[in-house]
C-alpha positions in Angstrom: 11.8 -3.2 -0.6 14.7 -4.0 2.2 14.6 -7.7 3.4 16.6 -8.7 6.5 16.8 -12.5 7.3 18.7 -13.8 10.5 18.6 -16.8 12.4 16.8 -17.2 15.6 18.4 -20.4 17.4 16.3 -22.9 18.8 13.3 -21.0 17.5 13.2 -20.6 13.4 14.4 -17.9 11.5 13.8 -14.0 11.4 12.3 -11.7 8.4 12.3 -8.1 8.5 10.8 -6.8 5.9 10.3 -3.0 5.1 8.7 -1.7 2.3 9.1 1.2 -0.4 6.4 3.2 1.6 8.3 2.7 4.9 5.7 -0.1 6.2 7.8 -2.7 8.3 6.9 -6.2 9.2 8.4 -9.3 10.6 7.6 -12.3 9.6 9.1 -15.6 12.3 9.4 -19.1 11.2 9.4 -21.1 13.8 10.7 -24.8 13.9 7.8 -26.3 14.4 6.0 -25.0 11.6 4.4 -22.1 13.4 4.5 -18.6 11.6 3.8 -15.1 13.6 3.6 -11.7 11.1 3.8 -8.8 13.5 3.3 -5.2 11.8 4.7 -2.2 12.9 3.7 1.4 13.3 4.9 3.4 10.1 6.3 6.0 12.6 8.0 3.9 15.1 9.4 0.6 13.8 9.8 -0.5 17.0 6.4 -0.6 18.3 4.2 -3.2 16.9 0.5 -2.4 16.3 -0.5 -6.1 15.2 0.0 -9.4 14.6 -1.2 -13.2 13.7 0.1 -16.1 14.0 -0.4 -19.0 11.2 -0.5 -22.6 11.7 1.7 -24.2 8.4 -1.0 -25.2 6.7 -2.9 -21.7 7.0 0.8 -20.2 6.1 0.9 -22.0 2.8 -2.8 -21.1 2.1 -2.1 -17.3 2.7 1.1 -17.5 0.5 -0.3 -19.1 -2.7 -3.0 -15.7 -2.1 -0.6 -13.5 -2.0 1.2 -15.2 -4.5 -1.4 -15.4 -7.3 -2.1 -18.8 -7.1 -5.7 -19.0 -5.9 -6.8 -16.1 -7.9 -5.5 -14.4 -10.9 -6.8 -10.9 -11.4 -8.6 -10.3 -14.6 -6.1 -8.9 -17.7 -6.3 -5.5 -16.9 -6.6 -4.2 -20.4 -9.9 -5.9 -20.7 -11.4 -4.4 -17.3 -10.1 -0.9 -18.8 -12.0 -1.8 -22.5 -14.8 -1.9 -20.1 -14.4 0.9 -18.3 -13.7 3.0 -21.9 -10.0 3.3 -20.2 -10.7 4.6 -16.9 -9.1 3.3 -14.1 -9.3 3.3 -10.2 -6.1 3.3 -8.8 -5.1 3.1 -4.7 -1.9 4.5 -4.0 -0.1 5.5 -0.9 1.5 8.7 -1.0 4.9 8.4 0.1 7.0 10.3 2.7 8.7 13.5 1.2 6.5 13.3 -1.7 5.5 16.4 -3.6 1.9 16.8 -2.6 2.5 16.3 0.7 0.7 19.2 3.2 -0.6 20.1 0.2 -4.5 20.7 -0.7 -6.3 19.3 -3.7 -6.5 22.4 -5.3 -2.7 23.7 -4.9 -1.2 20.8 -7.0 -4.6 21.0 -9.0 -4.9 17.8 -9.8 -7.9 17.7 -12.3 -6.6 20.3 -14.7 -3.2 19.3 -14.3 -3.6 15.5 -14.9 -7.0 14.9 -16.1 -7.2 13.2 -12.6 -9.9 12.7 -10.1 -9.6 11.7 -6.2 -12.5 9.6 -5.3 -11.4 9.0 -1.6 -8.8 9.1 0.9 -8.2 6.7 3.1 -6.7 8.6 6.0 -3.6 7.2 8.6 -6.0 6.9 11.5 -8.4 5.1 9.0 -10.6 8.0 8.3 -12.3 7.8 5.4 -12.6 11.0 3.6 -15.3 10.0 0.7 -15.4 12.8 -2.1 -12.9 14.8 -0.5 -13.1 18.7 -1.6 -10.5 21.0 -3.3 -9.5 22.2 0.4 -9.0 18.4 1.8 -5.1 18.3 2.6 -2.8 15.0 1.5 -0.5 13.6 3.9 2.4 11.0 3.7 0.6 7.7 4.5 -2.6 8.8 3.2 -4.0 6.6 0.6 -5.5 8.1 -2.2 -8.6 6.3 -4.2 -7.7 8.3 -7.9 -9.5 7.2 -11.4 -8.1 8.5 -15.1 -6.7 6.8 -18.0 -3.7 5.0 -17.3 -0.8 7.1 -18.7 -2.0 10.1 -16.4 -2.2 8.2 -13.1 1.3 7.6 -13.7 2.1 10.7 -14.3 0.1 12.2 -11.3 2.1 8.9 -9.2 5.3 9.6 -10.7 5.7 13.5 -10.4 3.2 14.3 -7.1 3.2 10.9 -5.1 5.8 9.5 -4.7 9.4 10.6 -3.5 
């Protein structure tokens, strides 16, 4: 993650933020307690595609969320002693990634990794639900996977990400 910070005068302060998956957003702090998040389009930085603005008391509540402090996410070895070790993952594939323009058949990802997609949440928000050994991955696409740990990893590591 790349974080930029630069003053603003008489407004607040600036923070730039853009991700390992090339998501960018900037987050304003303004003097009088006022906070605006503006996201931007993973293909143009410059064009913003939302935004909200927090008072600073619903700033603080949205930080201790994001910051764990409201609620703390079950261990996750007990949810996989549940799930007899299988686990549903949601990862976005990355930019210059492997499997990118690539179907789920050519990088085989079943036989290879012992690795099922269970959905694929598409760039324009299409939902692709069961998606078929023809469906093609492309960077942005998030991917809905389930296996045991170690080979979502793997799959993550070697296929997903750049």
């Amino acid at each position: 993650m790349n974080c930029r910070e630069s003053e603003l005068p008489g407004i607040g302060r600036k923070f730039e933020v853009i991700t390992k998956t090339n998501d960018k957003i900037v987050i304003v702090i303004h003097d009088d307690g006022r906070r605006e998040i503006y996201h931007f389009d993973a293909d143009d930085h410059e064009e913003s595609i939302s935004s909200v603005t927090f008072n600073d008391s619903e700033a603080r509540q949205v930080a201790a969320i994001l910051g764990g402090m409201v609620y703390k996410p079950k261990a996750l070895e007990s949810i996989e002693i549940a799930l007899n070790d299988l686990v549903i993952e949601w990862f976005k594939v990355e930019p210059g990634a492997p499997a990118v323009n690539k179907s789920i058949l050519d990088i085989d990802i079943r036989n290879e990794y012992g690795v099922t997609v269970i959905a694929i949440m598409k760039k324009n928000q299409k939902k692709v639900l069961n998606p078929g050994p023809e469906t093609r991955i492309e960077a942005g696409d998030t991917l809905v996977i389930s296996g045991e740990r170690k080979d979502l990893k793997a799959l993550i590591k070697n296929l997903l990400s750049s």
